[in-house]
C-alpha positions, 0 to 999 in steps of 0.5 A, spaced: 317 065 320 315 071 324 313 070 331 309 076 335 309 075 341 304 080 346 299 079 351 293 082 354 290 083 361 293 085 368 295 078 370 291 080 377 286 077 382 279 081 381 277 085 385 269 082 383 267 079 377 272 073 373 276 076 368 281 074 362 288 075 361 292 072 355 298 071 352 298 071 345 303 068 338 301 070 332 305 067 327 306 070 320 309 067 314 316 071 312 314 070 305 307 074 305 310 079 311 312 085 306 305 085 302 301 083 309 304 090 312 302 094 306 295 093 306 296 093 313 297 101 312 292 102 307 287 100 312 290 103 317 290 110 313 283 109 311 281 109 319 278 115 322 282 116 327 289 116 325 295 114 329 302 111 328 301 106 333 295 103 333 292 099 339 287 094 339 282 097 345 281 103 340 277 099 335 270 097 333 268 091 331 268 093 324 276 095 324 278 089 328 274 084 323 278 088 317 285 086 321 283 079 322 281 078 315 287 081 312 291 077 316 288 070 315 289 072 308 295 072 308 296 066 312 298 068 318 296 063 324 296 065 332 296 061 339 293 063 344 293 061 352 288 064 357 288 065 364 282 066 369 285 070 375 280 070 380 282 062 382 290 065 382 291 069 388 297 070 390 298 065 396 297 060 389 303 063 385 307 065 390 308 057 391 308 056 384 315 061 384 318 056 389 317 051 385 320 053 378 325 056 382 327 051 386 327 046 379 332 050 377 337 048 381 335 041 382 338 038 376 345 041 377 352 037 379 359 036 380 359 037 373 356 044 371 361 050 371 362 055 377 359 060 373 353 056 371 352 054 378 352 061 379 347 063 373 342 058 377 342 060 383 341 067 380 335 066 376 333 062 381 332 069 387 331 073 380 324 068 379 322 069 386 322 076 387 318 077 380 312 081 381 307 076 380 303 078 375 309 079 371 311 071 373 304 070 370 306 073 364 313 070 363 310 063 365 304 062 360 309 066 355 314 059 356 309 054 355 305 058 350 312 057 345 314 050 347 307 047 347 306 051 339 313 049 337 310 042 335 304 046 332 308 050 327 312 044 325 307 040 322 302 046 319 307 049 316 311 043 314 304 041 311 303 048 307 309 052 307 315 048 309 321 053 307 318 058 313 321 053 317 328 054 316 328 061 321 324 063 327 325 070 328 321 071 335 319 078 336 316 080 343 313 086 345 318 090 350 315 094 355 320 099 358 327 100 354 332 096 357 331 088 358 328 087 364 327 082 369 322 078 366 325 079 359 331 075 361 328 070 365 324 068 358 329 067 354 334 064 359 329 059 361 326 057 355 333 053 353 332 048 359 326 048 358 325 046 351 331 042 351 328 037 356 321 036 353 324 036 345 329 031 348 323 026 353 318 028 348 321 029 341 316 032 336 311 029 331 313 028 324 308 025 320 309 022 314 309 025 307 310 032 311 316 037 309 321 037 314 327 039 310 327 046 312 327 044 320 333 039 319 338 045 321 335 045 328 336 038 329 341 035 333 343 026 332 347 025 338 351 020 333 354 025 328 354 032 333 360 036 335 365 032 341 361 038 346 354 036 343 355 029 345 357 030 352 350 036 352 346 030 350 350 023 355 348 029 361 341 029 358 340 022 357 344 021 365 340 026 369 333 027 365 333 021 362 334 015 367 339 012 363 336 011 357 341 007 352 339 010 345 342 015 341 339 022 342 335 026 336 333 033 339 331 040 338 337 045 338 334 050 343 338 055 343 338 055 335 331 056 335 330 061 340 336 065 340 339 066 333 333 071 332 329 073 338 329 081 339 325 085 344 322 090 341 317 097 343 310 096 339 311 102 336 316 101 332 313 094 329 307 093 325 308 085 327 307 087 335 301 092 333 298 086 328 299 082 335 296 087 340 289 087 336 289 080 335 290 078 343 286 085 345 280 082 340 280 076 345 281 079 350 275 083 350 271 077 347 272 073 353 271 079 358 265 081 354 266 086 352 265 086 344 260 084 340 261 077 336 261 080 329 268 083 331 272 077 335 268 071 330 273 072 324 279 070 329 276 062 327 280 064 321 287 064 325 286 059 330 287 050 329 282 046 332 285 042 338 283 038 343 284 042 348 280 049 351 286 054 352 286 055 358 291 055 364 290 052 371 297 054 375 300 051 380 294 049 386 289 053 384 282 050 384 285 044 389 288 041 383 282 041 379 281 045 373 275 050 374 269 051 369 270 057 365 266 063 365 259 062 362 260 068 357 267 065 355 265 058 355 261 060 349 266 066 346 271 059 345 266 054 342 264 058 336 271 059 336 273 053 336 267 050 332 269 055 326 277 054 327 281 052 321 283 043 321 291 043 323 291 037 317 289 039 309 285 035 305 291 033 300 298 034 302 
């Protein structure tokens, strides 16, 4: 599968009235990839107004709707996680930093190499002097994949289980070289995702397909001499000493072995992502009528939860209500949103 990753909003405390920024995956089957572009062009190409990028705000409800409902039909899917930045000041994510920060580093030991050592406390200070609405960004960026991951597997596992035999992760790149940010989201999401796959491993149900994902998988009793001394580190140190054997997600291969940074200029995937994210975006911030944002049910799986981030202390540890307008965008979403198990499988 292909997996674009965008966002929209400034990640900014409001100077007045609530506002939205979100960060947005939107997943399309390799398979139905090549005709989804095509017909993408094609409508492209019909639009009055001509461009070799096209960008999400510069559409009318009628054109987004057209994207959404070529995209659905196509199979394509998107997670989303949302923020409402009045409650995130800067006081709130400048503690937040600190603890990510400093988590980074807590786990190390005698161990761990001086050239690893050195990379924590590097990624470390580098967490601390990010600009804050980027740390926001990369932040929600990471919990959006990891929290996904687990979603992927089973809905594709469901209907197309080969497009779990690759991950191909392309996230829109915003200057030409890596930036901070960039780094720190690919640097981070291995630690990260390897903890929670190895203290919460993810679902399998039964009489799903998950024959394509076994190459991501590790069992510590038949991996590599390095793997299983990686996995008695985690079980020591994440753990509490737990005696069984170890079946985790191999992190790295997932989010390395295909992952590209790319200028949405150049990627119709990124443009597709952009619409799609810009689309929600403006319907949480109201500013689009609901016969442009009501097709996005047609991509999103109904959960159990709103998408919506509270980070760090903000709102006293309590999750603020959402912005009336938003609270209304997101039920009829939610409501009208595709049901993560088929009928028959």
């Amino acid at each position: 599968m292909n997996i674009y990753i965008d966002e929209a909003g400034a990640f900014v405390p409001p100077s007045g009235n609530r506002r939205y920024s979100l960060v947005l995956a939107l997943i399309v089957p390799s398979a139905a990839q090549p005709e989804l572009f095509y017909q993408f062009l094609r409508l492209r190409d019909a639009w009055p107004r001509q461009a070799v990028e096209i960008k999400g705000s510069k559409l009318d409800e009628a054109q987004t709707a057209q994207v959404i409902s070529l995209l659905a039909s196509h199979g394509s899917i998107a997670e989303y996680y949302a923020i409402d930045m009045v409650f995130h000041p800067n006081d709130v994510i400048d503690e937040l930093k600190e603890r990510q920060a400093a988590a980074i580093t807590a786990n190390l030991t005698s161990e761990h190499s001086g050239q690893v050592v050195r990379t924590a406390h590097d990624d470390a200070n580098a967490i601390r002097s990010l600009a804050n609405p980027l740390f926001v960004q990369a932040f929600m960026c990471i919990q959006l994949v990891l929290d996904m991951l687990d979603i992927l597997i089973n809905w594709f596992a469901q209907r197309r289980p080969e497009e779990l035999e690759r991950f191909a992760w392309i996230i829109d790149r915003k200057d030409q070289t890596e930036t901070r940010m960039e780094r720190l989201w690919s640097t981070l999401m291995m630690p990260i995702g390897e903890s929670r796959s190895a203290k919460q491993p993810y679902a399998r149900v039964h009489g799903f397909d998950y024959t394509y994902f076994a190459k991501f998988e590790v069992d510590e009793t038949t991996a590599t001499e390095e793997m299983k001394r990686h996995a008695s580190w985690i079980r020591k140190t994440l753990l509490e000493s737990q005696a069984r054997p170890l079946r985790f997600i191999d992190a790295k291969r997932i989010w390395t072995e295909e992952r590209m940074f790319e200028d949405s200029k150049n990627s119709l995937g990124l443009q597709l992502a952009d619409i799609v994210a810009t689309t929600l975006c403006r319907a949480l911030n109201g500013n689009l009528q609901q016969s442009g944002w009501k097709p996005l049910s047609r991509l999103l799986i109904r959960k159990g939860t709103a998408p919506f981030l509270q980070l760090g202390k903000a709102a006293g540890g309590r999750h603020a209500p959402l912005e009336r307008r938003a609270a209304g965008v997101w039920r009829i979403l939610h409501t009208n949103s595709l049901e993560m198990i088929r009928d028959s499988i």
